[in-house]
Every structure is written in structure tokens, then in C-alpha cells.
C-alpha positions as CSV (number, residue, x, y, z in Angstrom):
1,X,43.0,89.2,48.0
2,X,39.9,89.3,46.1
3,X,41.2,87.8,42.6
4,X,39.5,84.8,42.5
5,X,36.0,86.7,43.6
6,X,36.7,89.2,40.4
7,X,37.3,85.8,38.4
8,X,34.2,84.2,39.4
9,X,31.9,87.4,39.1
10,X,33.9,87.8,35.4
11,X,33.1,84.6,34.4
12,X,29.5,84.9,35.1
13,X,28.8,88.1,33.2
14,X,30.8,86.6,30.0
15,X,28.1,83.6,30.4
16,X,25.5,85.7,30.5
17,X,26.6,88.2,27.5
18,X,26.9,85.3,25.5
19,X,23.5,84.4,26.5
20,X,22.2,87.4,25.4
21,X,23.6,87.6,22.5
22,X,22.4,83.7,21.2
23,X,19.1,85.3,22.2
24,X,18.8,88.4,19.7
25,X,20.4,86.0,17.2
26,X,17.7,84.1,17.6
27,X,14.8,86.5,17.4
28,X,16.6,88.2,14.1
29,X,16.2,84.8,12.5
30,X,12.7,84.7,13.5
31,X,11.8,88.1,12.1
32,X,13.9,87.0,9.0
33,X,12.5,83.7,8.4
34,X,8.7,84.5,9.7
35,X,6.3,86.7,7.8
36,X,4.0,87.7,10.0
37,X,5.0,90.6,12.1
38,X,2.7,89.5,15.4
39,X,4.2,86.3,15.5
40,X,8.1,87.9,15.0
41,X,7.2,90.0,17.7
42,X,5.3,87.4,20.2
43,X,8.8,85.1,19.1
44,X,11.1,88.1,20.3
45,X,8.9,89.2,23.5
46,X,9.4,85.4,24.6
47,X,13.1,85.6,23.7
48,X,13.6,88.5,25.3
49,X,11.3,87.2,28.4
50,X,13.4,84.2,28.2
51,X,16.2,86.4,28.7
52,X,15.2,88.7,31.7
53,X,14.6,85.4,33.4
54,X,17.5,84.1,32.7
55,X,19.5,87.2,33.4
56,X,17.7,87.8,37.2
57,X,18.3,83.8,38.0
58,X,22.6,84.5,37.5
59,X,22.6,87.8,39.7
60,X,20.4,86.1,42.4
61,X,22.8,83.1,42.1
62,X,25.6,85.9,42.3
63,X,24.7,88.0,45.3
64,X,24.2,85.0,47.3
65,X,27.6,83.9,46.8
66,X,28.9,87.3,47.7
67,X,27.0,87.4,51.0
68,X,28.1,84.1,52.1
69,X,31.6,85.1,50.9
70,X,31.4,88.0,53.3
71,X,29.7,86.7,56.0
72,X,32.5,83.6,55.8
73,X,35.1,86.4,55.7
74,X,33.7,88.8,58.2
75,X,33.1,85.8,61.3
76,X,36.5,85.0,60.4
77,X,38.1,88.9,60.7
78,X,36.2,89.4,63.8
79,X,37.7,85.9,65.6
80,X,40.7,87.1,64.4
81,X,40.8,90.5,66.0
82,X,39.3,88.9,69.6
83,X,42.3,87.2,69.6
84,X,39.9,83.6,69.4
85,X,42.0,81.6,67.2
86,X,40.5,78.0,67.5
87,X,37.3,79.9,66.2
88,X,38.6,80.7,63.5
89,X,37.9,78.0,60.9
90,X,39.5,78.9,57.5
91,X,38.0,75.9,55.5
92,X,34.7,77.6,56.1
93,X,35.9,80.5,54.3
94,X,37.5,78.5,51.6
95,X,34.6,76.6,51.0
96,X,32.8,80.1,50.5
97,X,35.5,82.3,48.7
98,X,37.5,79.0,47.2
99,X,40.7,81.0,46.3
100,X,40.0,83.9,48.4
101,X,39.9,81.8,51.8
102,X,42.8,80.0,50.2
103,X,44.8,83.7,50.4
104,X,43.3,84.8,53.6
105,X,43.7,81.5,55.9
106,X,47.8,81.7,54.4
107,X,47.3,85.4,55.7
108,X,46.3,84.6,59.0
109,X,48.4,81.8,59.8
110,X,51.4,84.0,58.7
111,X,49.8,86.1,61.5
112,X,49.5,84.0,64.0
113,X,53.3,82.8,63.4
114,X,54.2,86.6,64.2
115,X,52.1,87.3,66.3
116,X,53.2,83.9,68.8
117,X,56.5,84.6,68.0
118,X,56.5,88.1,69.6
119,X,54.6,87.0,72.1
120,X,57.1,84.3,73.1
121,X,59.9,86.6,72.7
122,X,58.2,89.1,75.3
123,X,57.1,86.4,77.4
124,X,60.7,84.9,77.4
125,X,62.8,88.3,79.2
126,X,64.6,87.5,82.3
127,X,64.5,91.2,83.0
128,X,62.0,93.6,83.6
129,X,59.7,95.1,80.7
130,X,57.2,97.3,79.7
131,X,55.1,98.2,76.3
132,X,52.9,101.1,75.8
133,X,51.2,102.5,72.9
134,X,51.4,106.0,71.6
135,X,49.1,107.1,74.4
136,X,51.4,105.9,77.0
137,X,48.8,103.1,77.9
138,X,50.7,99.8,79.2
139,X,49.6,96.9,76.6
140,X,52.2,94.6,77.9
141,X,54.2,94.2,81.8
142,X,55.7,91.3,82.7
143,X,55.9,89.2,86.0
144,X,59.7,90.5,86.3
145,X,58.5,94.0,86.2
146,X,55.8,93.6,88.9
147,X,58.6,91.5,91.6
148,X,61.4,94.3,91.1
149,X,58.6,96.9,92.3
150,X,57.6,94.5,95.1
151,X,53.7,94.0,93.4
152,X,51.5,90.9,94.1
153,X,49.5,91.8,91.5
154,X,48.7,90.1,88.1
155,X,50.4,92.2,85.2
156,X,47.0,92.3,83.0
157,X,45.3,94.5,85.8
158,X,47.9,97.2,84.6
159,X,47.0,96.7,81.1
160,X,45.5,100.5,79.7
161,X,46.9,102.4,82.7
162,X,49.7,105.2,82.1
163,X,53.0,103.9,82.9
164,X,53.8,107.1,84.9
165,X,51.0,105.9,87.5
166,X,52.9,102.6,87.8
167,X,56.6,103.8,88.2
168,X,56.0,107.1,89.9
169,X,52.4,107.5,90.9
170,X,51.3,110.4,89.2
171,X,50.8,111.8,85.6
172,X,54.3,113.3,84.8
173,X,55.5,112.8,81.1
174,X,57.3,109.7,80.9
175,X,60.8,109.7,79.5
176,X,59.5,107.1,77.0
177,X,56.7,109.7,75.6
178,X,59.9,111.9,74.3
179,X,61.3,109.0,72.7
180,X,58.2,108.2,70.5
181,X,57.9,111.7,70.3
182,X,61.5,112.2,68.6
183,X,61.8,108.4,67.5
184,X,64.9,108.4,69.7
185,X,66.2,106.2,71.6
186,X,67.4,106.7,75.3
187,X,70.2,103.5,77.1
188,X,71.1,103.4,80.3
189,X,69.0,105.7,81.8
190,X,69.2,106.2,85.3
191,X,66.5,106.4,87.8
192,X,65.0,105.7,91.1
193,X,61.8,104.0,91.8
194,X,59.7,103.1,95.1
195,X,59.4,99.9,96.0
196,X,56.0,98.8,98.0
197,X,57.7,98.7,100.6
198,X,58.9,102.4,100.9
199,X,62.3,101.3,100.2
200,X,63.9,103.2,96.8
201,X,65.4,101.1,94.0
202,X,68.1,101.9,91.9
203,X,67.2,101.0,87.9
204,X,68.8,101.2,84.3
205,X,66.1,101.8,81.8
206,X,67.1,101.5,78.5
207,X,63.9,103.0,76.3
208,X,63.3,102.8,72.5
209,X,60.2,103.3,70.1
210,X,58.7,100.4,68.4
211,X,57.3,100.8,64.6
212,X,55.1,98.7,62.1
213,X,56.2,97.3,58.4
214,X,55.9,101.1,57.1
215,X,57.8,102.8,59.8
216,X,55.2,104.7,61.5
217,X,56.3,104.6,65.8
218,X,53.1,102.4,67.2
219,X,54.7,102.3,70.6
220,X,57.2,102.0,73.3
221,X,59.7,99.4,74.7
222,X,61.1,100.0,78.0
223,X,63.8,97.6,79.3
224,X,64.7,97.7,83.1
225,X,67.5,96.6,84.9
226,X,68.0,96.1,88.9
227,X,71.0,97.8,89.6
228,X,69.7,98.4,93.9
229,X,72.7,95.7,95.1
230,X,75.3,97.3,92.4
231,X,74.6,100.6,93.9
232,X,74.9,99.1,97.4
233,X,78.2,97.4,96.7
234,X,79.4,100.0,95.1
235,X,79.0,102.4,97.8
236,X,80.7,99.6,100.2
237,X,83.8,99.5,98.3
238,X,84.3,103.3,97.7
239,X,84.2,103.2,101.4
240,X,86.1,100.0,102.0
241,X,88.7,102.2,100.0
242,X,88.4,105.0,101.9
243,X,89.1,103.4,104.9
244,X,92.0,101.2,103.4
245,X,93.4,104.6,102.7
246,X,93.0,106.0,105.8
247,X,94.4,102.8,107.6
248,X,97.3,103.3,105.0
249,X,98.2,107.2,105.6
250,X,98.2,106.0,109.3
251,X,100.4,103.4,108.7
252,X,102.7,105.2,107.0
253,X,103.1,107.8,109.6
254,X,103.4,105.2,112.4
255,X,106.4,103.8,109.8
256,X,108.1,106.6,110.4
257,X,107.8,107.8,113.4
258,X,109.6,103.9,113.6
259,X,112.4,104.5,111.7
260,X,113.2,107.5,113.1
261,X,113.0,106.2,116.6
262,X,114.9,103.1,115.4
263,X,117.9,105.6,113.7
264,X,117.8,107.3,117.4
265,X,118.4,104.0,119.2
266,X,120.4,102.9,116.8
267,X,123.2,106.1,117.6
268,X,122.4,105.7,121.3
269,X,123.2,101.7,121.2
270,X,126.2,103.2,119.3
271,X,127.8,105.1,122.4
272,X,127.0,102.9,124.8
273,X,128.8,100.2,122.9
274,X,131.4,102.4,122.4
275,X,131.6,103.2,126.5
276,X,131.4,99.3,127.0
277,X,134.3,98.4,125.1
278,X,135.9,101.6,127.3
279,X,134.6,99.9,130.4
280,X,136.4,96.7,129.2
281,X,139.6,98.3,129.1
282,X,139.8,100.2,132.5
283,X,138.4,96.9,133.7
284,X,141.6,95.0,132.4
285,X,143.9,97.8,133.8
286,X,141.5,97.5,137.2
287,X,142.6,93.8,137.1
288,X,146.3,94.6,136.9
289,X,146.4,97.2,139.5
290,X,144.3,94.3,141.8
291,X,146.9,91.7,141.3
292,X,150.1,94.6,141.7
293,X,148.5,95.5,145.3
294,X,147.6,91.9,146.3
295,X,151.5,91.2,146.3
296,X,152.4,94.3,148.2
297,X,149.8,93.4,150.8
298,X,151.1,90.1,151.1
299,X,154.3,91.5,151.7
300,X,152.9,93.4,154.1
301,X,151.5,90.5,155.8
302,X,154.8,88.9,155.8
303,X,156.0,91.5,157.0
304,X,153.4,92.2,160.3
305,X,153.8,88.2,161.3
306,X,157.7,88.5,161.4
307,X,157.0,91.3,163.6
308,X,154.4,90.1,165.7
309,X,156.8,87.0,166.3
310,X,159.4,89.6,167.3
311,X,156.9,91.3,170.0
312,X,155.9,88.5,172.2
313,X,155.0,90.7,175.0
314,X,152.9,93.0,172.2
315,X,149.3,92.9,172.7
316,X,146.9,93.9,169.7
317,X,143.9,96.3,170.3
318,X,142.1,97.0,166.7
319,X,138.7,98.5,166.2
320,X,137.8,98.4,162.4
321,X,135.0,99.7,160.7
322,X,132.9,97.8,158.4
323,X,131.7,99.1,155.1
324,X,128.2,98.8,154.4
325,X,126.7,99.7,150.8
326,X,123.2,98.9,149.9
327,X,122.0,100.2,146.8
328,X,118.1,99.1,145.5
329,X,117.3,99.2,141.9
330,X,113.8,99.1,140.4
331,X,113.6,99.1,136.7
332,X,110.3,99.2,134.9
333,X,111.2,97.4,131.6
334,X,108.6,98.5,129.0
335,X,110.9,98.8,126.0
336,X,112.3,95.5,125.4
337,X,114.8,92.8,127.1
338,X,117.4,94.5,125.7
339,X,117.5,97.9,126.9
340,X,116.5,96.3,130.5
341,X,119.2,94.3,130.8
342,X,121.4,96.3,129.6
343,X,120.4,98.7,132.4
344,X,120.4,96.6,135.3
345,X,124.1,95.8,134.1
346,X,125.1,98.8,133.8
347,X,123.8,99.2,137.5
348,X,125.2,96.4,138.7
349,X,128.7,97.8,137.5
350,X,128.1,101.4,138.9
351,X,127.5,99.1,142.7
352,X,130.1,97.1,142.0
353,X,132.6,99.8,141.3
354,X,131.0,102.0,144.5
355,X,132.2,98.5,146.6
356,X,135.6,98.5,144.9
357,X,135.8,102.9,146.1
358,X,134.8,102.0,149.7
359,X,137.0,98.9,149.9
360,X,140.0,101.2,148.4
361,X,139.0,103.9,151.1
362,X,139.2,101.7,153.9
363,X,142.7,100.1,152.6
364,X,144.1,103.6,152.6
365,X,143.2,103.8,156.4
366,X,145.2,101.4,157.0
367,X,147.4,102.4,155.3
368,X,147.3,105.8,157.0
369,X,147.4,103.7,160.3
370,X,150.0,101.3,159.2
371,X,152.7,104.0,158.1
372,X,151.7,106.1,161.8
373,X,152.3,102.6,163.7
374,X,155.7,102.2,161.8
375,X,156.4,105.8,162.9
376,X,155.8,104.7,165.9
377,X,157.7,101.7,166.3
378,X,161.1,103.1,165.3
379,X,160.5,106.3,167.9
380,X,160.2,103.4,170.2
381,X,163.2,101.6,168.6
382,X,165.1,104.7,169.1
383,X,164.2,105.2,172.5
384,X,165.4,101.5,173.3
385,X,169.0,101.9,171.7
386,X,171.2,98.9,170.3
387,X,168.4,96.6,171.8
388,X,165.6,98.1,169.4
389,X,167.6,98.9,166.9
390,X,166.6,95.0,164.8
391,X,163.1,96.0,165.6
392,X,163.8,99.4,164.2
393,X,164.6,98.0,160.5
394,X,161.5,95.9,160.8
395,X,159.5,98.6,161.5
396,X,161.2,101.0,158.8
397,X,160.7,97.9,156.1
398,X,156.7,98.1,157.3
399,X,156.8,102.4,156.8
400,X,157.7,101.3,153.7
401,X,155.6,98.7,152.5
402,X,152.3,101.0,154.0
403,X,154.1,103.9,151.3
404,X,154.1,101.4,148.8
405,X,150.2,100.1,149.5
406,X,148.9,103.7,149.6
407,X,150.4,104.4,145.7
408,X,149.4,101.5,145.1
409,X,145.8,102.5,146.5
410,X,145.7,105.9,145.2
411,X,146.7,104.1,141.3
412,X,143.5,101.6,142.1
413,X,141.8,104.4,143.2
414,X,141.7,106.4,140.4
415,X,141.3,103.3,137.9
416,X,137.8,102.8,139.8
417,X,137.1,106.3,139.5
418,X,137.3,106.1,135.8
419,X,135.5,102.9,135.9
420,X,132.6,104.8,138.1
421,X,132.9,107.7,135.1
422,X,132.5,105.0,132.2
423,X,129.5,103.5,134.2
424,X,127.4,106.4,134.8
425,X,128.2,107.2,131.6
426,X,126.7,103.9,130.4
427,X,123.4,104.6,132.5
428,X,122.9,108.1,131.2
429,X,123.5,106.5,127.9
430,X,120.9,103.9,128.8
431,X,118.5,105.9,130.3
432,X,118.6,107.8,126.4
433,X,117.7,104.8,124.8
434,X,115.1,104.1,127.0
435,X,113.2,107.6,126.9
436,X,113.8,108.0,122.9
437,X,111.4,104.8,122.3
438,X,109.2,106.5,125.1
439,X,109.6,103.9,127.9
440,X,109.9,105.4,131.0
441,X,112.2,104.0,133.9
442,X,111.8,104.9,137.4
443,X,115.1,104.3,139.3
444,X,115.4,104.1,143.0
445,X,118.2,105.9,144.5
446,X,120.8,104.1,146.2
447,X,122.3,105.2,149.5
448,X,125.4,103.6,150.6
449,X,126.9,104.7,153.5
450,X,130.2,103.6,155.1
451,X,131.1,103.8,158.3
452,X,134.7,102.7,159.3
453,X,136.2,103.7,162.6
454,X,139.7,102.4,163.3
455,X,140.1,102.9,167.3
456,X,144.1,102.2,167.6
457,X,145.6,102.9,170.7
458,X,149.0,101.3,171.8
459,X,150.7,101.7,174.8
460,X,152.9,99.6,173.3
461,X,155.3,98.5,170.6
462,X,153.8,95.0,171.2
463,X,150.2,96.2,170.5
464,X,151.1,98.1,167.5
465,X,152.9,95.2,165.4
466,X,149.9,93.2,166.5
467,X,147.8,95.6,165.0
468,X,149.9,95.7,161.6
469,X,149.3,92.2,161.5
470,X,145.6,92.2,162.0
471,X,145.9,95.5,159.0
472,X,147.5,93.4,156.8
473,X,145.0,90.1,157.5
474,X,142.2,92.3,156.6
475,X,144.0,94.2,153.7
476,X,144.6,90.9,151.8
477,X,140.6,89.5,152.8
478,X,139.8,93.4,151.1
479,X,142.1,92.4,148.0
480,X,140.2,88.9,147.7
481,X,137.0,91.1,147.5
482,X,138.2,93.3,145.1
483,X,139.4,90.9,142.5
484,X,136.0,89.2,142.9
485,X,134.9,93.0,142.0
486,X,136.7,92.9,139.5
487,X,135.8,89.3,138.4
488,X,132.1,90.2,138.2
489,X,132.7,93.7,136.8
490,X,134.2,91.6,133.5
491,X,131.8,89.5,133.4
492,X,129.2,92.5,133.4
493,X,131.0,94.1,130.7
494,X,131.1,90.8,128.2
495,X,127.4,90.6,129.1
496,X,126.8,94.5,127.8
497,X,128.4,93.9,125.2
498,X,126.1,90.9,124.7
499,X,123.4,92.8,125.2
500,X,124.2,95.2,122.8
501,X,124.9,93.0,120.1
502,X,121.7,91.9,120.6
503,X,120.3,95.1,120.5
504,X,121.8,96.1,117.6
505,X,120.4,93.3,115.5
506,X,116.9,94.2,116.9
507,X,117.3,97.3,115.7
508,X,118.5,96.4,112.3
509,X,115.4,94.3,112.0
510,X,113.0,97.2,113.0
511,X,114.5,99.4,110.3
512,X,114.1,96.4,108.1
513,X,110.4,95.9,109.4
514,X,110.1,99.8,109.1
515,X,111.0,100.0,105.2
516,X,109.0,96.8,104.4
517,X,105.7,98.7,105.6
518,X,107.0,102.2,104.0
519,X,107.0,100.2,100.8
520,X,103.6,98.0,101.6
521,X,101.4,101.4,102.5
522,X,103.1,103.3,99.1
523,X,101.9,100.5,97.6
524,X,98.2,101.0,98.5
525,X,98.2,104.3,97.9
């Protein structure tokens, strides 16, 4: 830095040795050439005068150059380190120190370069940060620093404070002392700070010493980063996921308990298909037995009209019951469509089959009656000789025709009682289905109560026929009924089997539904 200074001063001291030396030169030729010794010596006193002079003039002329060289070069150091760079006018300094000012104005501007540079770089962060010196004393906090600790102050007031009084509000050893201390460094650091407002923030502080051109530490760099909504979100979705879980395990359990209710349906819709397609066939045989008896009581009504016509002097006295069967039914559907209707059919089958018994009941009566009447009529017959004995065959044709309806009867009979079996069959079954999906039915009883009272006296052969014929009337109107029974007890049995057809395919789609959620919840697990 101070080569061209050493040139200068160099340069003036060869000057003046060479000065010097022309000087004794020249009083050794005056000594030589003069003879007289005073004037030698008053020649060599003026010489040597001449060169004291001389001599005093150049290091006057020197010092002053090197006091305005280091005044130049001290104003300039000291503008320097206040940081007062338009004050700081180099060509002053090269104008005192030519090639020295030359050196130290490259030197500062190279400086300043740095310097600005760093500056800008620090400046520049879009995160929070902090620089302390090896005392811990903030020399640099940015605006970013200040918001994420919610501080409206300016960040030079914190320049020189520790940077534990900032963060935590006391003296405690920073984290960023043991880093200098070690030349460490210390990334994503976690830690918790207090906002002004009470509230704690959650940071990442990523710490690191800083050095100079020789490697000695000079300070601290401490890089923050925001991680307060991270942390929130995070602790949302670890619970988002514990609930999804939850909601999941739930699921899976509900799925089945489903399948398992839908397997038990399915076996229960199983029988009670099975008993419908039995239903259908004792209803067909039903049907059969129906049209056999409605020819033997017409017959039998054939046979009562030729007799009336025989007895005109007959009179007819018949008191007949009537049958009265009232069954209520109140079904509380909470299952589905389904299982209701198939219920109330079944129901309506089970009523339908009670009219057909009370019907058949009431046909053997008069049965009962008709065969006694016949009876009867040939005692009477007998009692009259050759003149009853045409009336006689009539009224052994009718003994036999009333044998004939009560067989017949007793075969109906016992078709309807195995019709009545299937049927309450078919609700019990129902009633299952309903209670293993946990619906609950409340059923009304049904009463039914027949009354029939058949008053029959006859005095009479007259009266009796007559009331054969009336028997008969009202056994074929009671074999219209029951083939309308019958009629609406097919019909009920196409719609249960409907019915179950269409609860069948229900269930196959709930065990379909039920496996598609198994594998959905197994999926989120």
C-alpha cells in the first residue's frame, strides 16, 4: 500500500546524497587548487553551510508531504468506517499520496462492492433473519423477523441487544452461541416462540457461524422459518385421519352386521318360497275338489226340485245359520314393501282358508240334515206302501247323494286344513323375516265366530223335500263362494310368489351393497 510513498521518500534521499557528495567534491578541489588554508577552510565551511541548508529545505519538503499524505488517508479511513461514503473523496487522497490513493480508492471501492452486495443479499430474504456477533449482540434483523413475532417496531432499535432477549425474553444461552462456539452448524431446528400477542409460534431455525477471508467465526446467521399453519394443518389431518378411521371401523362393523342379516333373510325368504310353491299345489288340488263337489251338489239340487215337484202338499220350514268371520289385521311395516306384503298375503290366505273351513262346516250340516231327511222320507215311504214306494227311490237316491257330498266335504275339508297348515306356516315364516332385520310387527288377533243353527222340523214328507231343496239351493250359493275362495287364494299365492321374487333380488343387492362397502372401508384402512 505504501510503495509509491517508499519511492518518493527513496528518490529524495538519492537526490540529496548526490548533493552531498558534489559538495565535498567541491571543497577537495578547493583545498587542492587554493593555497591558503583560511580561505580552503572558509570555501569548505560555506560548502558544507550550503549543504545543511540544502539538506533541512528537502526533509521540510518531505515531512510535509507525509503529513498531508496521512491526513488525506486518515479523513478518508475514518469516512470509511462511519459508513459515510459520499464523504469519502479518493481524488483527494490521490492528489496527496499519487500512487498510494491510486491503491487505496481501488481498495475501497472493492469494499464498497462487498459490502453493498451483502447488504443487498440480506436485505433481499423473503424469510426471517438474524445476525449477531460473537457476543451474541444482533448487528442485523430484518422486517420479516419483527412481523413473524408480531413487532411494530423498527429492526435497528434491536441492533446490540442479545438475541435471547428478543426470542425468549431473558438471558439463556442461545443455541447459536454453541454453534460459534463449536463452528457447527445446527438445520432445522425446532422451537417455539411467543408471539406479542401471547399466542406461541411454531419455527424452524436453521443456525450457522459466519467467518472472515482467514477463517476466524466473526458471527452468527440464524435463518427462521414459519412453520405455526404447517403445525396446525398437520394436527388437522392426523385427526381428519383419525376420525376417517373411526368412521371406517364403524362402517365395517355395520357391513356386517348387513350381511349377516341379509344371509338370514335370505334362508328365511328361502322357506317361505318353498311353502308358497306348497301352497300353490294344495291350492290346485283345493280347486279340483271345489269343482268335484259343485257337481254333486248340483245333483243334489236336481235331485230336491224333482222331489219338491213330487210333494205338492209338502211345506218347507228351514232355519239356517249364517257364518260370520271377521278377522282385523294391523301390520306395522318398518322393514320394507316386501316383507309387508308378503305378510298381509299370507294373512289374507290364512282368512281366506278360515271362510273356505266354516263354509265346509256348514255344508256338512247339511249334509248331516239332508241324509236324516232322506231317512226320513223312506220311513214315511214305507209307512205309505205301494203309494210311497216312487217317493221312496227318490228319497234313497237323495240319502245317497247327501253320502256322496259329505266325502266329498270331509276330502275338501282336509285339503283346506292343509292349506290352513301351509299358511300359518307362511306367517310364522314371515313373522322370521321380519324380527331377524329387527322390525317389529304387531298383529291383531282375529276372532271369527260362526254361528249356524239349522231349526228343521217336519211334520211332514212335504216339508222335508222342501227343505232338501232349500239345502241344496244354499249348498251350490256355498260352492260359488268357495271357488271364489279359491279364486282369490291363487291369486294370493302368484302374488307371494311375486313378492318373493322380489324379495329375493333385494336381498341379492344388499349382499352386493354389503361387500362393496366391506371392500371400500378395507380400503381406507
Amino acid at each position: 500500500m505504501f510503495q509509491s510513498f517508499r519511492f518518493r521518500f527513496r528518490t529524495i534521499f538519492i537526490f540529496f546524497a548526490a548533493t552531498l557528495a558534489l559538495c565535498a567534491l567541491a571543497a577537495i578541489v578547493c583545498l587542492f587548487f587554493l593555497d591558503d588554508s583560511a580561505a580552503g577552510a572558509t570555501v569548505l565551511g560555506s560548502v558544507l553551510l550550503a549543504f545543511a541548508l540544502l539538506g533541512g529545505g528537502l526533509l521540510l519538503a518531505l515531512g510535509r508531504a507525509a503529513e498531508r499524505s496521512q491526513a488525506a488517508l486518515s479523513g478518508f479511513t475514518a469516512h470509511m468506517l462511519a459508513e459515510e461514503y459520499g464523504q469519502a473523496d479518493g481524488r483527494a487522497l490521490v492528489d496527496a499520496a499519487p500512487g498510494l490513493g491510486d491503491q487505496v480508492a481501488e481498495l475501497a471501492a472493492q469494499y464498497k462492492e462487498r459490502l453493498g452486495f451483502s447488504r443487498s443479499i440480506l436485505s433481499g430474504l423473503p424469510i426471517p433473519c438474524c445476525i449477531v456477533d460473537r457476543d451474541q449482540h444482533i448487528t442485523f434483523l430484518n422486517r420479516e423477523c419483527l412481523d413473524m413475532l408480531g413487532s411494530k417496531e423498527s429492526p435497528e432499535t434491536y441492533h446490540g441487544r442479545m438475541i435471547s432477549q428478543i426470542f425468549y425474553k431473558d438471558d439463556r444461552r442461545s443455541k447459536i452461541a454453541d454453534c460459534m462456539e463449536h463452528d457447527t452448524r445446527a438445520m432445522n431446528v425446532e422451537a417455539v416462540f411467543k408471539h406479542a400477542d401471547g399466542s406461541d409460534i411454531d419455527v424452524l431455525i436453521s443456525l450457522f457461524p459466519l467467518h472472515d477471508v482467514e477463517g476466524r467465526i466473526i458471527g452468527g446467521c440464524c435463518l427462521y422459518m414459519n412453520t405455526t399453519q404447517l403445525k396446525r394443518h398437520e394436527r388437522e389431518i392426523v385427526d381428519q385421519n383419525r376420525r376417517i378411521s373411526t368412521a371406517a371401523e364403524q362402517a365395517t362393523a355395520i357391513s356386517d352386521e348387513l350381511a349377516q342379516a341379509a344371509a338370514i333373510l335370505k334362508d328365511v325368504v328361502a322357506k317361505a318360497r318353498l311353502g308358497s310353491e306348497v301352497q300353490s299345489g294344495r291350492t290346485a288340488e283345493t280347486a279340483t275338489a271345489m269343482a268335484q263337489m259343485n257337481a254333486t251338489v248340483s245333483e243334489v239340487a236336481r235331485y230336491a226340485v224333482e222331489a219338491a215337484r213330487d210333494a205338492e202338499d209338502a211345506s218347507e220350514r228351514a232355519i239356517t245359520g249364517e257364518t260370520v268371520v271377521r278377522q282385523v289385521i294391523t301390520a306395522i311395516e318398518e322393514v320394507s314393501g316386501h316383507a309387508a306384503g308378503l305378510k298381509l298375503s299370507m294373512e289374507q290366505l290364512d282368512e281366506r282358508a278360515e271362510q273356505v273351513g266354516v263354509v265346509l262346516g256348514v255344508i256338512e250340516d247339511i249334509a248331516d240334515q239332508t241324509n236324516l231327511l232322506a231317512l226320513n222320507a223312506a220311513i214315511e215311504a214305507a209307512r205309505a206302501g205301494e203309494a210311497g214306494r216312487g217317493f221312496a227311490v227318490v228319497a234313497d237316491e237323495v240319502r245317497k247323494l247327501a253320502e256322496k257330498t259329505m266325502h266329498a266335504t270331509s276330502e275338501v275339508h282336509s285339503v283346506v286344513r292343509g292349506i290352513q297348515e301351509v299358511a300359518r306356516q307362511n306367517v310364522l315364516a314371515t313373522q322370521t323375516a321380519v324380527g331377524s332385520v329387527n322390525r317389529s310387527t304387531e298383529l291383531a288377533g282375529h276372532s271369527g265366530e260362526a254361528l249356524g243353527n239349522i231349526l228343521s222340523i217336519t211334520r211332514d214328507t212335504a216339508e222335508q223335500v222342501r227343505s232338501i231343496a232349500t239345502a241344496a239351493e244354499e249348498q251350490s250359493a256355498a260352492s260359488e263362494q268357495i271357488n271364489a275362495a279359491t279364486a282369490d287364494v291363487t291369486r294370493l299365492c302368484e302374488e307371494t310368489e311375486s313378492l318373493m321374487e322380489d324379495a329375493a333380488r333385494a336381498i341379492a343387492r344388499v349382499e352386493s351393497l354389503a361387500a362393496s362397502l366391506a371392500e371400500t372401508m378395507d380400503a381406507m384402512h
